[in-house]
N, CA, C and O of each residue as an XYZ file, in Angstrom:
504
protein
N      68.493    100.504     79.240
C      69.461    101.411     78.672
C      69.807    101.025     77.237
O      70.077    101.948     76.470
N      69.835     99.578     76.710
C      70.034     99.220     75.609
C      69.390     99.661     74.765
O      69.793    100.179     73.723
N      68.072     99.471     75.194
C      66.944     99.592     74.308
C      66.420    101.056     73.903
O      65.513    101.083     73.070
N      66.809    102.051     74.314
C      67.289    103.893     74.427
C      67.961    103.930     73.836
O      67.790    104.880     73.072
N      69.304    103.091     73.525
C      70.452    103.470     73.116
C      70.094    103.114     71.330
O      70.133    103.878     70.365
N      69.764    101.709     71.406
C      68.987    101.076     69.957
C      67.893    102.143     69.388
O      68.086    102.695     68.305
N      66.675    102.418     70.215
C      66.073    103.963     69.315
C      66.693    104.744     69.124
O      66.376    105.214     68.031
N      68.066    105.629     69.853
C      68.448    107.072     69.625
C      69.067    106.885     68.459
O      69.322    107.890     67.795
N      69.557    105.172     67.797
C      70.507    104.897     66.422
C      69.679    105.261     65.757
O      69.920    106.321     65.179
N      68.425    104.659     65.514
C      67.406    104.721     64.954
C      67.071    105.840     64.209
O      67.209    106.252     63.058
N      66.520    106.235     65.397
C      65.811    107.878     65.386
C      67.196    108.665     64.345
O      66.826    109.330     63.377
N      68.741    108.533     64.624
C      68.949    109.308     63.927
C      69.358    109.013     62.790
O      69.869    109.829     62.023
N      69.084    107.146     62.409
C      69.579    106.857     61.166
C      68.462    107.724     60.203
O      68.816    108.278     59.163
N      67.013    107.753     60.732
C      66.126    108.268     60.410
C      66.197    109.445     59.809
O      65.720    109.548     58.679
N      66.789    110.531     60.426
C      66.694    111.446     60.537
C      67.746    111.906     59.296
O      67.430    112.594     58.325
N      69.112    111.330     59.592
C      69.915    111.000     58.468
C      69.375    111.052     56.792
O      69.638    111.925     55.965
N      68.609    109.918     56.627
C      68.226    109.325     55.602
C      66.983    110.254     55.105
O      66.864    110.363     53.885
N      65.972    110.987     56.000
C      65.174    112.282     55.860
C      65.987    113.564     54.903
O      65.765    114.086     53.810
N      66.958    113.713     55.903
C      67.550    115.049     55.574
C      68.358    114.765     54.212
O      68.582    115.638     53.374
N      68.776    113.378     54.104
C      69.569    113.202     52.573
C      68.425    113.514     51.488
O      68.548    114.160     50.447
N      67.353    112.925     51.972
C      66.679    112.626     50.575
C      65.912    114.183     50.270
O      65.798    114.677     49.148
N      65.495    114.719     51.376
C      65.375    115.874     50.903
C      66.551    117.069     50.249
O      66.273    117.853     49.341
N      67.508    117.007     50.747
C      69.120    117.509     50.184
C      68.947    117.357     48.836
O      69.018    118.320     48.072
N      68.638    115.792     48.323
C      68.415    115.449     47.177
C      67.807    116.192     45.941
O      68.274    116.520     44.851
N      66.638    116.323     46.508
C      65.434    116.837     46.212
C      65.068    118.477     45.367
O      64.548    119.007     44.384
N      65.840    118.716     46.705
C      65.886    120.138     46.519
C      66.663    120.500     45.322
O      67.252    119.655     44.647
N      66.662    122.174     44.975
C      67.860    122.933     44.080
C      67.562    122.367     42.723
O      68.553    122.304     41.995
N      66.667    122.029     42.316
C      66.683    121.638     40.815
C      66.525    123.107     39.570
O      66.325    124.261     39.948
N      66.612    122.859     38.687
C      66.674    124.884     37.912
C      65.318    124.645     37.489
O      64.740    123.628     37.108
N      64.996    125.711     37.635
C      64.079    126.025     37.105
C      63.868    126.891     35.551
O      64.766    127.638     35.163
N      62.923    126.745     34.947
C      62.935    127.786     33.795
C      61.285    129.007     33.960
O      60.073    128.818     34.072
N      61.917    129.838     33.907
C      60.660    131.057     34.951
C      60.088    131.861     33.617
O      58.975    132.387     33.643
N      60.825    131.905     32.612
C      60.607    132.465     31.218
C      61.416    132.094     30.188
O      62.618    131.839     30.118
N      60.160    132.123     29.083
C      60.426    131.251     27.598
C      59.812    132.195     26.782
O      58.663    132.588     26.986
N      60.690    132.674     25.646
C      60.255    133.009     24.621
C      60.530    132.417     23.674
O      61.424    131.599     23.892
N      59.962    132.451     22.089
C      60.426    132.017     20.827
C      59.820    133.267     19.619
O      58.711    133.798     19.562
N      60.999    133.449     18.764
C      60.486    134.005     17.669
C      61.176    133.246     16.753
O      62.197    132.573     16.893
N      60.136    133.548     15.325
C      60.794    132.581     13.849
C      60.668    134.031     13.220
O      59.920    135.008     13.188
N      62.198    133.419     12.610
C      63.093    134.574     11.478
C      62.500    134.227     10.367
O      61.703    133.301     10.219
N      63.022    135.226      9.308
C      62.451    135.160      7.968
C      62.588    133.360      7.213
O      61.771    132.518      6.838
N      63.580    133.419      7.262
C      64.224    131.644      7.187
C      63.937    130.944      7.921
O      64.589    129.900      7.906
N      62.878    131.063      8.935
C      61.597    129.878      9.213
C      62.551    129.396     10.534
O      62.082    128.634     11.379
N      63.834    129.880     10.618
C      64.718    129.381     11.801
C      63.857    129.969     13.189
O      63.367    131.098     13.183
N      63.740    128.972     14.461
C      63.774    129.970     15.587
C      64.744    130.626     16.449
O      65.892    130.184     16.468
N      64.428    131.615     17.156
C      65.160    132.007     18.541
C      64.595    132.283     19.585
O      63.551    132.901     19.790
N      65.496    131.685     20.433
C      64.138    131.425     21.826
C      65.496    132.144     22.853
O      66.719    132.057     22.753
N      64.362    133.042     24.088
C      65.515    133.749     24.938
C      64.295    132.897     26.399
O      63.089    132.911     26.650
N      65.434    132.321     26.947
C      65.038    131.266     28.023
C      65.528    131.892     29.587
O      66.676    132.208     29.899
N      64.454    131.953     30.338
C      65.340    132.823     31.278
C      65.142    131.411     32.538
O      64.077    130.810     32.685
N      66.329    131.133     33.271
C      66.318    130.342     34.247
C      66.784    130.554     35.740
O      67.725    131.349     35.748
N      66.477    130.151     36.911
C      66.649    130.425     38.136
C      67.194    129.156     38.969
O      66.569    128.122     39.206
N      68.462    129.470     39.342
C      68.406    128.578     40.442
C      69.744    128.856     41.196
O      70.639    129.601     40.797
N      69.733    128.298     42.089
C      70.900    128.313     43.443
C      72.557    127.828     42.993
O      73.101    126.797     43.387
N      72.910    128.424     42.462
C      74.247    128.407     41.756
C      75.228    128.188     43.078
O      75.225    128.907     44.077
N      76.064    127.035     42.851
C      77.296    127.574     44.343
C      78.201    127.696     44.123
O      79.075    128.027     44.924
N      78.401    127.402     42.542
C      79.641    127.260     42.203
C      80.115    126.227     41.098
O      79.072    125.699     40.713
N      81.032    125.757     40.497
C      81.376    125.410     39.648
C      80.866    123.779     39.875
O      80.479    123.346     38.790
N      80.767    122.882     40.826
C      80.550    122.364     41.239
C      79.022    121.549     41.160
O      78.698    120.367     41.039
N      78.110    123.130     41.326
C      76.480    122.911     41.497
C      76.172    124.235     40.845
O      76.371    125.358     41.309
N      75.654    123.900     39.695
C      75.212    125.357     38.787
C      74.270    124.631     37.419
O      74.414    123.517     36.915
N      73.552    125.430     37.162
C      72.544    125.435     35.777
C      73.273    124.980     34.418
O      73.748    125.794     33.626
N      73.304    123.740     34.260
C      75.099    124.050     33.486
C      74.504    123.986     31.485
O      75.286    124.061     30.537
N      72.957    123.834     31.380
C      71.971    123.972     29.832
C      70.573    124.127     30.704
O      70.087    124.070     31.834
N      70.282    124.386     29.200
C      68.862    124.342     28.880
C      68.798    123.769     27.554
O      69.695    123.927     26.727
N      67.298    122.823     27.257
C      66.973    122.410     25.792
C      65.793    122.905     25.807
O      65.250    123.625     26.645
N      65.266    122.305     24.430
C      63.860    122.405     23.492
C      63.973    120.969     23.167
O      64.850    120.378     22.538
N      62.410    120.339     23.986
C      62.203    119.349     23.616
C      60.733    119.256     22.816
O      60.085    120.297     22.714
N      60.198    117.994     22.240
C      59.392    118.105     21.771
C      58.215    117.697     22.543
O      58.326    117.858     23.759
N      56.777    117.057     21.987
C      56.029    116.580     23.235
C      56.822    114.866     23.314
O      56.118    114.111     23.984
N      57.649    114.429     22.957
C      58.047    112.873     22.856
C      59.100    112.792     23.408
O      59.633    111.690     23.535
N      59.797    114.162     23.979
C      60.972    113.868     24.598
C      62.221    114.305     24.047
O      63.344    114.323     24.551
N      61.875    114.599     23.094
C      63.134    114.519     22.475
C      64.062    115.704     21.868
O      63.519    116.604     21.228
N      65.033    115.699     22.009
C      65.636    117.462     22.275
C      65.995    117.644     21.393
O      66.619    116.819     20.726
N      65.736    118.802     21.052
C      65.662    119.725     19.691
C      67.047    120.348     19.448
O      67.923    120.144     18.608
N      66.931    121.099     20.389
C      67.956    121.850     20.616
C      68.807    121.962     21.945
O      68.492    121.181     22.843
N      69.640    122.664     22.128
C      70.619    122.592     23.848
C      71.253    124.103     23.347
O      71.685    124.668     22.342
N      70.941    124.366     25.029
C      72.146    125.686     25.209
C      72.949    125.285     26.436
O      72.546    124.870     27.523
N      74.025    125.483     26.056
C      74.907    125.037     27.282
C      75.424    126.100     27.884
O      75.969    126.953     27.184
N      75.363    126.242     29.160
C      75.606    127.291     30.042
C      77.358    126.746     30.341
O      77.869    125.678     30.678
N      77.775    127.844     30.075
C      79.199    127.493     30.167
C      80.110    128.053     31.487
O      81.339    128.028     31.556
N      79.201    128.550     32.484
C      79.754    128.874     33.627
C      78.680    129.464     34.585
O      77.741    130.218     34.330
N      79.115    128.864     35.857
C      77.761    129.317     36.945
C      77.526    130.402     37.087
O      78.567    131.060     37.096
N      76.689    130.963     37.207
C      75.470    132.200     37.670
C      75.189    132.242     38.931
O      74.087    132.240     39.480
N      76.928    132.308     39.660
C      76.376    132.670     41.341
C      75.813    134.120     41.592
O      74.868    134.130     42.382
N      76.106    135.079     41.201
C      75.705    136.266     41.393
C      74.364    137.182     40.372
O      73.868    138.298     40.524
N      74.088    135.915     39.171
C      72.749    136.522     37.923
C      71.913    135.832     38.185
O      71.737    134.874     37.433
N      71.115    135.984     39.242
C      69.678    135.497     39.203
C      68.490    135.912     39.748
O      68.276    136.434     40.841
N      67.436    135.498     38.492
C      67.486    135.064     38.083
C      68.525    135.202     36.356
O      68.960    136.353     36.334
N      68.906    134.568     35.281
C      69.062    135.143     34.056
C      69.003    134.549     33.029
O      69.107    133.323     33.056
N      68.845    135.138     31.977
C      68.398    134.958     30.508
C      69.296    134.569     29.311
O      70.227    135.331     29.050
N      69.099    133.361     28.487
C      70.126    133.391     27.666
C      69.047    132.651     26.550
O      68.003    132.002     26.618
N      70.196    133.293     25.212
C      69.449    132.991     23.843
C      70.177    131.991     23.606
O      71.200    131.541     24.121
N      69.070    131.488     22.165
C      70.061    130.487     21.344
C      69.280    130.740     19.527
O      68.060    130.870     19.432
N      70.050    130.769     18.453
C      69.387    131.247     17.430
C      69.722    129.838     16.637
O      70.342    128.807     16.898
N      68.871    130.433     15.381
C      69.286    129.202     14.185
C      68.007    128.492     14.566
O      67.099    129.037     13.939
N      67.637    127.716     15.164
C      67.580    126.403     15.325
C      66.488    125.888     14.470
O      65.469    126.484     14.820
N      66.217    125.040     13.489
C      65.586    124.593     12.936
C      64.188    123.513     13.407
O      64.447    122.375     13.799
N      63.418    123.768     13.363
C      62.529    121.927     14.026
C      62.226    121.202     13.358
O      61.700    121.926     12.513
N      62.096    120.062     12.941
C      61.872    119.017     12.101
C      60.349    119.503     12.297
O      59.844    119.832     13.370
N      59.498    119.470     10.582
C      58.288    118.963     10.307
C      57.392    120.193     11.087
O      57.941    121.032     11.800
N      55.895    120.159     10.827
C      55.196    121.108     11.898
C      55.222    120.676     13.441
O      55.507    119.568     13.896
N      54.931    121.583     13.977
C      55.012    121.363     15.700
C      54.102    122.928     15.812
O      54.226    123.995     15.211
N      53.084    122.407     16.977
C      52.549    123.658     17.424
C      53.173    124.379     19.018
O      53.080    125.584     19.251
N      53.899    123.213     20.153
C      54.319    123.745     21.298
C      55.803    123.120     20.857
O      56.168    122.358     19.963
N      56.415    123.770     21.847
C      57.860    122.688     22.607
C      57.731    122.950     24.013
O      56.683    123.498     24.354
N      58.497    122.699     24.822
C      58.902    122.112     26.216
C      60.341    123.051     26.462
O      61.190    122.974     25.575
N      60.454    123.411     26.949
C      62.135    123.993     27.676
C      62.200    123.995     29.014
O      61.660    124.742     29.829
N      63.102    122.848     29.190
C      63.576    122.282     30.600
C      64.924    122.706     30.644
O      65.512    122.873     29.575
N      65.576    122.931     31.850
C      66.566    123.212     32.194
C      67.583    122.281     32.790
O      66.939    121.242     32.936
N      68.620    122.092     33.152
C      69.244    120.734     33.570
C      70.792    121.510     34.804
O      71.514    122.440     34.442
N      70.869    121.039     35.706
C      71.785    121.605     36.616
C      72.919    120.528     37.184
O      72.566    119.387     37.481
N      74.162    120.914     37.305
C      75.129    119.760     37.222
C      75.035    118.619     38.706
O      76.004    117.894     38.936
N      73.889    118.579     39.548
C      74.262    117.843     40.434
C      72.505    117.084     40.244
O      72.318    115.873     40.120
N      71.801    117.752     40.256
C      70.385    117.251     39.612
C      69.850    116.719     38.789
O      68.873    115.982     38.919
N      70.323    116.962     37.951
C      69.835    116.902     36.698
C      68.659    117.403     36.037
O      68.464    118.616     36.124
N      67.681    116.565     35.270
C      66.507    117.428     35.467
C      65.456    117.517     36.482
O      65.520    116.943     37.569
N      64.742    118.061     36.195
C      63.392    118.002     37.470
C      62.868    119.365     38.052
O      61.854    119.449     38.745
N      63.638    120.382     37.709
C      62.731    121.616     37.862
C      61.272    121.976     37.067
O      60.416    121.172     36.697
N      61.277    123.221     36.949
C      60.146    123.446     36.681
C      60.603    123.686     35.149
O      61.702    124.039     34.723
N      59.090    123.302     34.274
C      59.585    123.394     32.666
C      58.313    124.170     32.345
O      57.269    124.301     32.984
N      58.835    124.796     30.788
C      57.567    125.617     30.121
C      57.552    124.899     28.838
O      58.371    124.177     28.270
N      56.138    125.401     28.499
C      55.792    124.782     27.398
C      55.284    125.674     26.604
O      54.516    126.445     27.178
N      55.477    125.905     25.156
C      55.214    127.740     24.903
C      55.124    126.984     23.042
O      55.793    126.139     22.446
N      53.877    127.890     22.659
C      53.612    128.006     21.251
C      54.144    128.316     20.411
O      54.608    129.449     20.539
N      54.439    127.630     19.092
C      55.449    128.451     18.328
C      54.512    129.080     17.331
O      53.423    128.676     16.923
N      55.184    130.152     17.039
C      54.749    131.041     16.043
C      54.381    130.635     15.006
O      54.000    131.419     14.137
């Protein structure tokens, strides 16, 4: 009987520690569409459209950046309130200048309990 009782801990510390890490895992934002155009003044604007499982103020898409291929972020749009009911949806950001030539960037998205790790695009600039 002990020894039943010692697997069923087991089995459900197991099971426990399964279901956390996938919990984990899951819900990261995604970015599903990337555009960029350059203005006359060489500035870009990029309209970034992102998806993910909003619940609330709590767990929501809370930016998006432009990084380069080295990592390093160009730019940020900060989502200033969850998107429980717009999704997927789209938001711009203008101006933004890039240091030096660059032929791609990167736009990853970032969500307040995840962080990063969804899905990212990588898109040519003009």
């Amino acid at each position: 009987m002990i020894m039943i009782t010692k697997a069923w801990r087991c089995a459900a510390v197991c099971f426990a520690v399964l279901s956390f890490s996938s919990l984990v895992q899951a819900g990261e934002a995604d970015v599903i569409e990337a555009r960029v155009d350059q203005n006359s003044a060489g500035a870009y604007e990029y309209n970034v459209t992102v998806q993910h499982a909003d619940e609330g103020w709590n767990h929501y898409a809370d930016k998006w950046e432009v990084i380069d291929d080295q990592g390093t972020v160009l730019a940020t749009r900060v989502l200033a309130h969850p998107h429980v009911n717009e999704q997927p949806f789209t938001r711009g950001l203008s101006g933004v200048k890039l240091p030096g030539k660059m032929a791609t960037v990167t736009v990853r998205a970032h969500d307040s309990v995840h962080g990063y790790g969804g899905r990212t695009m990588t898109i040519d600039l003009p």
